[in-house]
C-alpha positions, -999 to +999 in steps of 0.1 A: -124+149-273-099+135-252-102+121-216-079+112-188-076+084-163-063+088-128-050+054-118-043+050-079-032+022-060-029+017-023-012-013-005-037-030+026-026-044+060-024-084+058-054-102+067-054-128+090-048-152+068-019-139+051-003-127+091-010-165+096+007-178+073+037-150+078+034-136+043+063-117+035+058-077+019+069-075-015+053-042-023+075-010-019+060+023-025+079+059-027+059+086-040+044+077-069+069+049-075+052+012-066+079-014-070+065-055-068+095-078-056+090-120-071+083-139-042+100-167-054+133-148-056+131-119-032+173-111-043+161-103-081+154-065-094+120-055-085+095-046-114+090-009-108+057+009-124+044+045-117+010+055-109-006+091-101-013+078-068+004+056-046-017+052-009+000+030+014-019+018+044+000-019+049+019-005+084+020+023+105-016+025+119-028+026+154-059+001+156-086+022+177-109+006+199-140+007+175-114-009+148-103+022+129-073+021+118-054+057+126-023+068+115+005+069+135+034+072+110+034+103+077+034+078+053+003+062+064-029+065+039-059+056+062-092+051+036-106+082+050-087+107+038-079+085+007-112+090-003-109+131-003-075+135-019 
């Protein structure tokens, strides 16, 4: 019998620690498409790899007063409705 794996991924907002230290993104995401930039050379090809679901949540949020973060842009994957897709 065979069996299949869903593999999903889904790029976070910064910590503090990482804002701190004004880490830049190297992640890109369209679709299903995740592509990684090298942080050492940000000019060079980005690896590109393909998952069956690509969440990401990094930017366009609105942080509510009780610290949820909401969407306020489409592409935005808040872990809420991640969790029913």
């Amino acid at each position: 019998m065979s069996e299949t794996v869903k593999v999903a991924v889904r790029v976070r907002p910064f910590n503090s620690r990482e804002s701190n230290r004004k880490a830049a993104v190297i992640i890109g995401m369209t679709g299903n498409s995740t592509s990684i930039k090298n942080p050492e050379n940000l000019s060079a090809e980005p690896k590109k790899f393909a998952f069956d679901y690509s969440y990401w949540s990094h930017d366009g949020y609105k942080e509510e007063a009780d610290g949820y973060l909401s969407p306020s842009a489409a592409n935005y994957a808040d872990q809420v409705l991640t969790c029913y897709r």
